[in-house]
C-alpha positions as semicolon CSV with decimal commas, in nm:
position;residue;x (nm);y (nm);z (nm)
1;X;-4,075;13,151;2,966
2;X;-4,267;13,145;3,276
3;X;-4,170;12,947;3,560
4;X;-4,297;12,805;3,838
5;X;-4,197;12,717;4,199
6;X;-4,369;12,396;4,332
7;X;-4,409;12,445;4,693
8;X;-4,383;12,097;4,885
9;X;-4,366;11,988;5,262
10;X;-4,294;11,723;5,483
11;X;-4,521;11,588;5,739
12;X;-4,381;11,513;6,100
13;X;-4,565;11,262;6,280
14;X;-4,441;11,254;6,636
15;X;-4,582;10,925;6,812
16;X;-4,614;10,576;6,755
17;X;-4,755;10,489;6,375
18;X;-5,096;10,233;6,421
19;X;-5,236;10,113;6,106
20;X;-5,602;10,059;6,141
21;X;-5,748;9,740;5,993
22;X;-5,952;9,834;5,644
23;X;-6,235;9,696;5,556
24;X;-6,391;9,372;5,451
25;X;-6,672;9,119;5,347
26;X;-6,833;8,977;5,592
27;X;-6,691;8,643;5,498
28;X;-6,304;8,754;5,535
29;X;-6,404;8,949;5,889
30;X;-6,256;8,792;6,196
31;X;-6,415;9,033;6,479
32;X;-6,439;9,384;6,515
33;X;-6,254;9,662;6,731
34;X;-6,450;9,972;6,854
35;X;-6,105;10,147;6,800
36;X;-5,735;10,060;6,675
37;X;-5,583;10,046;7,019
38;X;-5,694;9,993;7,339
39;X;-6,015;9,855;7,218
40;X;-6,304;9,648;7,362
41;X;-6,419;9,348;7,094
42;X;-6,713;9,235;6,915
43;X;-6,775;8,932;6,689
44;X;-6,794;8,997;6,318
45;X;-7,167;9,053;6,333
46;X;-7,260;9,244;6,617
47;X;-7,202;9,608;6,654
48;X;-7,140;9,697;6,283
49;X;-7,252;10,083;6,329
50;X;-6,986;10,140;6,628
51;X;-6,737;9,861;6,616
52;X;-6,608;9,958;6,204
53;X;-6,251;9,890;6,271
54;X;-6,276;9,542;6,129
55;X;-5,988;9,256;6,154
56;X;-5,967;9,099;5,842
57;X;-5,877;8,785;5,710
58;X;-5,742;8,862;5,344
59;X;-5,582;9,218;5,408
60;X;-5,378;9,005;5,716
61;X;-5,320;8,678;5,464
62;X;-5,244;8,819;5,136
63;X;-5,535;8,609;4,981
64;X;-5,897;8,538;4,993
65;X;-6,074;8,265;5,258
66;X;-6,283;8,052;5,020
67;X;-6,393;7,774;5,324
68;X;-6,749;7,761;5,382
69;X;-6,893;7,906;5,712
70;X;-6,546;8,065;5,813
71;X;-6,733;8,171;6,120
72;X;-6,812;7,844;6,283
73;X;-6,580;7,686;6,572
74;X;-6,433;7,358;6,511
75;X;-6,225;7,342;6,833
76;X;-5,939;7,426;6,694
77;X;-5,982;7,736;6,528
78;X;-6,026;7,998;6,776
79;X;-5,901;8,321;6,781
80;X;-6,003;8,470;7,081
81;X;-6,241;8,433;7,435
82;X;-6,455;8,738;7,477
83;X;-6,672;8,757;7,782
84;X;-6,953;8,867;7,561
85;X;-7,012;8,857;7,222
86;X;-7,007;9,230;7,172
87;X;-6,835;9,570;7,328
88;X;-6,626;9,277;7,547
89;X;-6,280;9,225;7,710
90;X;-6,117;8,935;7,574
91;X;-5,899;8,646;7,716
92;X;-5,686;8,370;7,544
93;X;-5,859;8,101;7,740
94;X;-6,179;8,015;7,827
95;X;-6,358;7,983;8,148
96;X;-6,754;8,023;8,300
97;X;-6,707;8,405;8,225
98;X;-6,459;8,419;7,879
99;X;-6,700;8,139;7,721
100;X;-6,781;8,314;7,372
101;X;-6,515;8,231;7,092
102;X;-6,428;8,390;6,810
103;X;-6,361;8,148;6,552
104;X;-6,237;8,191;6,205
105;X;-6,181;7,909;5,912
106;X;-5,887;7,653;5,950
107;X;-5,681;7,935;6,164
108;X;-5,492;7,799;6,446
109;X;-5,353;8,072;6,703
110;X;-5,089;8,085;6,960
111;X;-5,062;8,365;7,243
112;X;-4,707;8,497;7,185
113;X;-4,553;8,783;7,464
114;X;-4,175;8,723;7,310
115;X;-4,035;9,089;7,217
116;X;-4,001;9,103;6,880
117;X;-4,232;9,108;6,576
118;X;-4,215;8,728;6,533
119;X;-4,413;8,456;6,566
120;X;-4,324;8,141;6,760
121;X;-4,571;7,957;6,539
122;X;-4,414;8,136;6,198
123;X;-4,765;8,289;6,162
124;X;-4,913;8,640;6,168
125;X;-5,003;8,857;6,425
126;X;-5,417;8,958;6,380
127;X;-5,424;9,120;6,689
128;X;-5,261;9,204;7,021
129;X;-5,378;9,201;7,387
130;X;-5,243;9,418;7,659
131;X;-5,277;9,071;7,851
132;X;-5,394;8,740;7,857
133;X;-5,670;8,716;8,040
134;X;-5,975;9,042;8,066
135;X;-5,817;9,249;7,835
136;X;-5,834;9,508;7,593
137;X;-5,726;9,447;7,225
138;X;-5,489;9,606;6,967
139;X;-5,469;9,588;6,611
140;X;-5,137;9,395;6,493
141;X;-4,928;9,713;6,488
142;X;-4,979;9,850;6,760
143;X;-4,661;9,709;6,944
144;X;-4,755;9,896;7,302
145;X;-4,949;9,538;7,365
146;X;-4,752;9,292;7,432
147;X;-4,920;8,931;7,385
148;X;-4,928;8,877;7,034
149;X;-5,235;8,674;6,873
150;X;-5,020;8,460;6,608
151;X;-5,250;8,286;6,378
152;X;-5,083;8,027;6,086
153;X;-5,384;8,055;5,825
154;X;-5,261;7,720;5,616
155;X;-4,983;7,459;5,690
156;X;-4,723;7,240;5,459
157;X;-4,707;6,884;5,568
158;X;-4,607;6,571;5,439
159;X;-4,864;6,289;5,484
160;X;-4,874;5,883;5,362
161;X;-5,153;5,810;5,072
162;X;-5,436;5,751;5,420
163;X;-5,400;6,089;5,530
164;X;-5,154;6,055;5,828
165;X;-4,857;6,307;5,863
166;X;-4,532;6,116;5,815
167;X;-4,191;6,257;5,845
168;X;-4,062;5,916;5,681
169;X;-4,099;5,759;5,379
170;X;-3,963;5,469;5,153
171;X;-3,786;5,453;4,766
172;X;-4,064;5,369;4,563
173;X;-4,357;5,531;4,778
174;X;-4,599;5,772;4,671
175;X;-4,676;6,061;4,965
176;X;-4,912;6,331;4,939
177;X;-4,762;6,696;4,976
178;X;-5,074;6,908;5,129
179;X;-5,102;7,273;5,210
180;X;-5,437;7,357;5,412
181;X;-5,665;7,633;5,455
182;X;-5,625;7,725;5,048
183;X;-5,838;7,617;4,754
184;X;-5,652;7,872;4,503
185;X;-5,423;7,642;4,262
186;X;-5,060;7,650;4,344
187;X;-4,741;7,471;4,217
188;X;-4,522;7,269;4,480
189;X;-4,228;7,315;4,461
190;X;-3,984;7,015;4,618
191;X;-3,632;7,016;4,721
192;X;-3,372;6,869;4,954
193;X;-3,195;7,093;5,158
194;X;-2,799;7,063;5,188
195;X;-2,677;7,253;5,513
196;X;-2,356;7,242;5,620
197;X;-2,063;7,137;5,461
198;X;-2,334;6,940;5,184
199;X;-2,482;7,296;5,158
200;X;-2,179;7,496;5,103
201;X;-1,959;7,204;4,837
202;X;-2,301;7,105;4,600
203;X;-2,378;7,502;4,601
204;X;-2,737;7,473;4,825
205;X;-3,066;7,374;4,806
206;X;-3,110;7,058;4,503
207;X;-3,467;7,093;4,288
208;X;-3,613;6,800;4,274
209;X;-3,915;6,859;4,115
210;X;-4,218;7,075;4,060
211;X;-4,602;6,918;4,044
212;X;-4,908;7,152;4,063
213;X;-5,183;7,083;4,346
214;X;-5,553;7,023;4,341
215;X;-5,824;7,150;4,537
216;X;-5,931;6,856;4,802
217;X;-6,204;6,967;5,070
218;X;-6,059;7,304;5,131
219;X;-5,694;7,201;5,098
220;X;-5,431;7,184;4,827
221;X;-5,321;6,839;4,761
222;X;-5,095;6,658;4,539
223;X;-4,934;6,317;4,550
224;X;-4,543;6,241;4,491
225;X;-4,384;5,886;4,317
226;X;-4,072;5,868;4,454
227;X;-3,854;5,738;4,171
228;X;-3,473;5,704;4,109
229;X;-3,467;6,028;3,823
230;X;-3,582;6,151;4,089
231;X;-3,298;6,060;4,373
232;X;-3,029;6,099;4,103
233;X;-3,061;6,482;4,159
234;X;-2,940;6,479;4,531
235;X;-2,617;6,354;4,686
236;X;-2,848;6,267;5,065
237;X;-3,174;6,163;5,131
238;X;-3,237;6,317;5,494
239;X;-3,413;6,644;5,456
240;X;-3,674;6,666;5,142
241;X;-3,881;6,943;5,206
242;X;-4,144;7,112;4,922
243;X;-4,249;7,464;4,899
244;X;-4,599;7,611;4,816
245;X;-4,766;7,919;4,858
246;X;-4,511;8,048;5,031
247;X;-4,542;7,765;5,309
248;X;-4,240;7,512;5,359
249;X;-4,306;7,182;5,474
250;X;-4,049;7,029;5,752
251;X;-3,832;6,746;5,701
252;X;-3,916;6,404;5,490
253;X;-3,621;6,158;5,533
254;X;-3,658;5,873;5,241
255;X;-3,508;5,571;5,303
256;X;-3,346;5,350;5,012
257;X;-3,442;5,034;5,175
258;X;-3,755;4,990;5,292
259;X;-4,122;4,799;5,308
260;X;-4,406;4,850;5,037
261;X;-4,715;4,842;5,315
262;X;-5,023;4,591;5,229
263;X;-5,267;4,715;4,988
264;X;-5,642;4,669;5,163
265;X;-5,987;4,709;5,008
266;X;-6,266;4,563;5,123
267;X;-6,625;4,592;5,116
268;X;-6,770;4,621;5,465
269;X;-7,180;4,663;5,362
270;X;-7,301;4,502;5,310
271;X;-7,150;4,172;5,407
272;X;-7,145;3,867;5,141
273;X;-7,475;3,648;5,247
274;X;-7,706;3,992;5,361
275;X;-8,044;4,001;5,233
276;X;-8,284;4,288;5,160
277;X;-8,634;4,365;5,037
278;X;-8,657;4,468;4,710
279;X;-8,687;4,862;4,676
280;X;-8,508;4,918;4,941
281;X;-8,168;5,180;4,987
282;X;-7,900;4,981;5,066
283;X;-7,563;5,146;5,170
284;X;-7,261;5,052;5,015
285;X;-6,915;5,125;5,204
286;X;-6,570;4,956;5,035
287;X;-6,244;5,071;5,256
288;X;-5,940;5,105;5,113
289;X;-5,606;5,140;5,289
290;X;-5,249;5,190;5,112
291;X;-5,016;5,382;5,320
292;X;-4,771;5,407;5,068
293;X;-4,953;5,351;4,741
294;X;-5,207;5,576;4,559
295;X;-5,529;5,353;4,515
296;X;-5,727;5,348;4,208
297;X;-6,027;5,153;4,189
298;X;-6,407;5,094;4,059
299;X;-6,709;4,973;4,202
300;X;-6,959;4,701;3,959
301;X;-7,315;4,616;4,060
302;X;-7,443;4,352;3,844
303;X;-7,259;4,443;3,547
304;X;-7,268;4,852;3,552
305;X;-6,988;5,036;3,683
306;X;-7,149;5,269;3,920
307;X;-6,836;5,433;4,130
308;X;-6,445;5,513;4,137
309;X;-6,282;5,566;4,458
310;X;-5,935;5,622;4,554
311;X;-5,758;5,563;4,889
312;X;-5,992;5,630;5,244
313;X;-6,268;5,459;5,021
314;X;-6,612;5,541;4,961
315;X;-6,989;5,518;5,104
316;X;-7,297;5,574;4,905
317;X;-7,674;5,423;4,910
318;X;-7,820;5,224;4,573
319;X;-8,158;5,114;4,575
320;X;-8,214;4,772;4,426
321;X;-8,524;4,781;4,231
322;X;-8,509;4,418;4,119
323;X;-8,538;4,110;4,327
324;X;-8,274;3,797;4,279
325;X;-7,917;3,741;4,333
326;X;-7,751;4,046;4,291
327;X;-7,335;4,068;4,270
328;X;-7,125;4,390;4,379
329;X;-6,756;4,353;4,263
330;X;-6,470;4,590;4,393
331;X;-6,154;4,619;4,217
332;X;-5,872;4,802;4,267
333;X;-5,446;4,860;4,159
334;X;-5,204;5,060;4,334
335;X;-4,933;5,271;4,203
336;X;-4,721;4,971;4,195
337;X;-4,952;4,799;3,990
338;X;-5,067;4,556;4,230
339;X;-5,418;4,466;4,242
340;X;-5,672;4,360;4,459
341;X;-6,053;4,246;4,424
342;X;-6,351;4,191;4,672
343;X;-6,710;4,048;4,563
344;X;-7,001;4,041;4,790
345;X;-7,326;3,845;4,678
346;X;-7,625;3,977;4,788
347;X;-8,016;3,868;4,801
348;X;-8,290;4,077;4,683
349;X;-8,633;3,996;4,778
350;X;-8,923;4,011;4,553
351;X;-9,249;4,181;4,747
352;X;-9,616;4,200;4,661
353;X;-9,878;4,389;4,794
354;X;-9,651;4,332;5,079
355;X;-9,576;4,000;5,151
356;X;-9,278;3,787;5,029
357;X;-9,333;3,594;4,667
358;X;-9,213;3,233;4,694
359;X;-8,906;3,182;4,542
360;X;-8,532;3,099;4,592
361;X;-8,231;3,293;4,613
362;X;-7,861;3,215;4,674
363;X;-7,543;3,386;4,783
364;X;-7,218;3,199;4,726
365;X;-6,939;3,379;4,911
366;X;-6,553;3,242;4,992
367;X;-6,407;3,384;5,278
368;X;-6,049;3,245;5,251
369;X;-5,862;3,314;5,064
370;X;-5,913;3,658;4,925
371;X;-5,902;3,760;4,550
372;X;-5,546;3,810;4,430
373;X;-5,394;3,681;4,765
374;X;-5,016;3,614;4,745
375;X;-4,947;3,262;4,926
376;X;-4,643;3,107;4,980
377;X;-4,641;2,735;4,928
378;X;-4,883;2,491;4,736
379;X;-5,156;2,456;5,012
380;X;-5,458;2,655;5,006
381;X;-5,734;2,694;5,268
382;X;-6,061;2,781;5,147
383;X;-6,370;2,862;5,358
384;X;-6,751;2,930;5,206
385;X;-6,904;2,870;5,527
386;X;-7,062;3,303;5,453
387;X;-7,264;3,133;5,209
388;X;-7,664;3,218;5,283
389;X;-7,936;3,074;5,069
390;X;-8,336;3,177;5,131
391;X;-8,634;2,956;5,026
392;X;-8,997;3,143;5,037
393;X;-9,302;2,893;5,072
394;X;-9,619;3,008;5,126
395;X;-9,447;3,362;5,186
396;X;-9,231;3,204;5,482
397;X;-8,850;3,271;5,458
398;X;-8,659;2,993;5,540
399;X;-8,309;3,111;5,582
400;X;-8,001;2,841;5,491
401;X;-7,718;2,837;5,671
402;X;-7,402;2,615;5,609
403;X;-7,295;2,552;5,958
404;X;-7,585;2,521;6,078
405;X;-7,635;2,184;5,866
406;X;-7,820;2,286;5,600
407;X;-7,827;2,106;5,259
408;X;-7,648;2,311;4,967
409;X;-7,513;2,189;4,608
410;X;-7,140;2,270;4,620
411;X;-6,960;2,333;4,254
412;X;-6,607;2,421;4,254
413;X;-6,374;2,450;3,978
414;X;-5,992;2,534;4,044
415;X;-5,749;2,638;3,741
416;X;-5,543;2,597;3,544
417;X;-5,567;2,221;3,608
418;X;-5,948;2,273;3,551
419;X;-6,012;2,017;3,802
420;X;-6,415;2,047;3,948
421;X;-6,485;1,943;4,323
422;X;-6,845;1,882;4,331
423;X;-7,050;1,800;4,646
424;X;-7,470;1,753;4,587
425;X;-7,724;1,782;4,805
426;X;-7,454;1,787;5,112
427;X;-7,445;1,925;5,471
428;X;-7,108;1,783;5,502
429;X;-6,853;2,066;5,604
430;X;-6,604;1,938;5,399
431;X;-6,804;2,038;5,085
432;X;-6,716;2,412;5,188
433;X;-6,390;2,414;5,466
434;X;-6,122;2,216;5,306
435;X;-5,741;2,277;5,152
436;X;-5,652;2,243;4,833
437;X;-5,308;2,201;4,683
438;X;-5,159;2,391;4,384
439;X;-4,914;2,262;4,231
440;X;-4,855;2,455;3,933
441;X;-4,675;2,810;4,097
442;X;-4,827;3,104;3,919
443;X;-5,161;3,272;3,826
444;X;-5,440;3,008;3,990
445;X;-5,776;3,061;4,062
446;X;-6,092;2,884;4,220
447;X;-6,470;2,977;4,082
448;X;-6,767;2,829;4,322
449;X;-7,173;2,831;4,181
450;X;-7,390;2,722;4,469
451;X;-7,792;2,580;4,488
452;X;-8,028;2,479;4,654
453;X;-8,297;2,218;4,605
């Protein structure tokens, strides 16, 4: 048998190890380095011949940026100040000279000089500077620089259901759980945290649950009902936290006793009483406001639904092609199944050959009270005085106005006593300011059809 002797070695390096950056598309390049260490700087486009040691996004982040134009600065994303925007010396803060950034995605950066490979921010290091200010630049491993460029490329926060971080939140409440900077589908992962003697008698951390996130405007978002299953699985309430992508969010302390906030949706354009010309784009906005309540709601025009919206609300333009009195109902219910609904009446103006056709047109609106309005007691105030009408003679608009003693025809109807309130041909302000008494507690309602003459 013949044998053989494998010959083998072992490679000394004497020196400090620096890993050079690899790389990458132009859409996952931060800047560029002329060399590993000791390096001037150029932004991600300039200099691509000499400047090849390229700082990139995905080899430094374990995962791909999918945000459109990661390039652009937002004012919060910057990396770096260069004095130039190519073979520069770089600074962490800008001035008359250090006044071109390098920006990159939804990255926020802190200048770290603590000695250790840490960072203060719990980010990652995508560069170092030998100092802060008209420097030369490292790549992240080269630890003879000392200031650190720690960059966090997403974030775990808790937030209410209208965006705003809380660190709060009530039994009952629904919260969104959001991880930014990420469009790539991830599960959350939520828990409360036992330290301490908790920690160390219930055996750690208690799962609570696990919900998967959806892709929202460049984030990862998904919404959380707290409910007593889910309470049941922890012994305290102080620190929920949820994990995602390898993010954890800080502290959400849930309180077992606390308000459910007003539900708020209304439709501010156009106002009850506006009129337009026929053909014309008109631009509808509804608001709606839940802090602790996911909103679910559709928008009717004359019949058709046209739009859904959920909490923050929604704006879009509709051209109304034909003229009359046209009717755009909002309605909405929370995750508590409350609901809420808003009406504006609108008039559209019929044109020819440019000039107004004679006609008229009417717009009954109630201001008080609104749709689905809890009220305490029997005595109701109710205010149409947002009411318009228009007459066209001879291509003239006459516009009507209520309190400005105009004559309508006033026809209420309140239920379930079906008793009708009628006032004809009347300038009086009684026929549309008044209070009316309920006397039957429960479901009640009040339907008003106004003309003119």
């Amino acid at each position: 048998m013949k044998k053989e002797l494998v010959a083998g070695f072992v490679l000394i390096l004497l020196g400090s190890f620096v890993v050079i950056a690899g790389t990458c598309d132009d859409d996952q390049t931060i800047m560029r380095l002329y060399s590993a260490s000791n390096s001037h700087v150029s932004f991600w486009n300039e200099d691509t011949a000499d400047y090849t040691v390229e700082i990139c996004f995905d080899e430094i982040f374990g995962s791909t940026y999918t945000g459109a134009n990661p390039h652009d600065c937002t004012g919060e994303n910057k990396v770096l100040s260069l004095f130039d925007v190519e073979n520069s010396h770089a600074s962490s803060t800008a001035d008359s000279n250090y006044n071109n950034e390098v920006c990159y995605g939804r990255l926020k950066c802190v200048y770290d000089s603590s000695d250790n490979d840490e960072c203060s921010n719990d980010g990652k290091i995508v560069a170092r500077m030998y100092s802060e200010y008209n420097t030369h630049v490292s790549v992240a491993s080269d630890t003879n620089y000392d200031v650190k460029v720690c960059c966090k490329a997403s974030e775990a926060y808790w937030a209410n259901m209208n965006g705003d971080r809380i660190t709060e939140a009530d039994f009952g409440d629904t919260v969104k759980l959001v991880l930014t900077g990420t469009s790539d589908i991830h599960d959350f992962e939520i828990f409360e945290e036992d330290d301490g003697i908790i920690g160390f008698l219930t055996g750690g951390d208690d799962s609570i649950k696990t919900v998967t996130g959806s892709a929202t405007d460049g984030n990862l978002i998904t919404k959380w009902t707290i409910t007593q299953e889910d309470l049941d699985k922890t012994n305290d309430y102080d620190n929920f936290r949820f994990m995602a992508n390898g993010e954890i969010s800080k502290d959400l302390k849930i309180n077992l006793n606390g308000d459910d906030s007003e539900m708020d949706v209304t439709i501010s354009s156009p106002k009850c009483g506006s009129h337009f010309d026929e053909g014309t784009e008109i631009t509808i906005t509804v608001d709606a406001n839940d802090a602790d309540d996911a909103i679910e709601g559709t928008i009717t025009i004359d019949g058709d639904v046209v739009k859904t919206f959920s909490n923050g609300g929604i704006t879009f333009n509709k051209i109304f092609s034909s003229s009359g009195n046209s009717q755009i109902v909002v309605e909405a219910v929370n995750s508590r199944g409350k609901n809420v609904r808003a009406i504006s009446n609108i008039m559209v103006l019929d044109k020819e050959a440019g000039s107004y056709v004679d006609g008229k047109y009417v717009a009954a609106c109630i201001a008080k009270p609104k749709d689905y309005s809890n009220i305490d007691g029997s005595v109701v105030e109710f205010d149409a005085s947002t009411t318009r009408a228009i007459k066209v003679v001879n291509g003239v608009l006459d516009l009507l106005v209520p309190d400005e003693g105009d004559v309508f025809s006033w026809y209420w109807k309140f239920m379930p006593e079906n008793i009708v309130r009628e006032f004809i041909q009347s300038s009086e302000s009684i026929a549309y300011k008044f209070t009316a008494e309920f006397p039957i507690a429960g479901d009640n309602s009040a339907t008003l059809r106004v003309e003119i003459d």
